[in-house]
N, C-alpha and C positions, 0 to 999 in steps of 0.2 A: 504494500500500500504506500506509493505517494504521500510525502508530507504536504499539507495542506500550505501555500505561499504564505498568508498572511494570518497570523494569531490574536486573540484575544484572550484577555487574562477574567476568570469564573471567579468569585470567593463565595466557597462553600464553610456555612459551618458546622460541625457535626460532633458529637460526642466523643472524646478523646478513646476510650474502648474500642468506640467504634474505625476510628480513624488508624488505631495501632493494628487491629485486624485486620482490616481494610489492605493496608500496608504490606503487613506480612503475607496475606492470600497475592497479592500480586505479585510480592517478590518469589513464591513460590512458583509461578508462571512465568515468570524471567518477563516480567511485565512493570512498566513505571504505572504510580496512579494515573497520571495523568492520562497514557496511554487506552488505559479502561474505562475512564471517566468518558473519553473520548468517543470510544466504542459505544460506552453504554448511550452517550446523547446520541448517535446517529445510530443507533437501533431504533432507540424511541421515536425520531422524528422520522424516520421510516416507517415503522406500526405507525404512526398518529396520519402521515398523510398518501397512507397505502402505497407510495413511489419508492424504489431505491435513490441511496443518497447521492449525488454526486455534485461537487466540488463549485460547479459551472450552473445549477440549477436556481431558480430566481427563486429566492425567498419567499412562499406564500403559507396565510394563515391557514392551521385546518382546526379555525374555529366552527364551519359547521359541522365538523365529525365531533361526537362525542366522546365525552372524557372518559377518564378512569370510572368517573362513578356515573356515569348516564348520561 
């Protein structure tokens, strides 16, 4: 996979347990968080707007697909 050209910096905050485990599951996958976190948002915005992700793709809402919860 292609590094993506230009980045933007996330601040996530989460429970320190959380963020230690977190950590160690990735380093056991010879994976950086960031690497996963990555993964995990363009899964999501794949499931939310039924298309595969790619890099080149114009930004649109899929606020009329519903949410997690309905």
């Amino acid at each position: 996979m292609a590094a993506e050209e230009r980045t933007a910096r996330l601040t996530v905050l989460i429970d320190p347990r959380k963020k230690e485990l977190f950590e160690r599951l990735c380093a056991e996958e010879d994976a950086t968080p960031s690497q996963v976190v990555r993964r995990l948002i363009r899964t999501y915005i794949e499931e939310r707007t039924g298309k595969p992700w790619t890099a080149e793709a114009p930004v649109q809402s899929a606020s009329k697909r519903p949410g997690p919860r309905g």
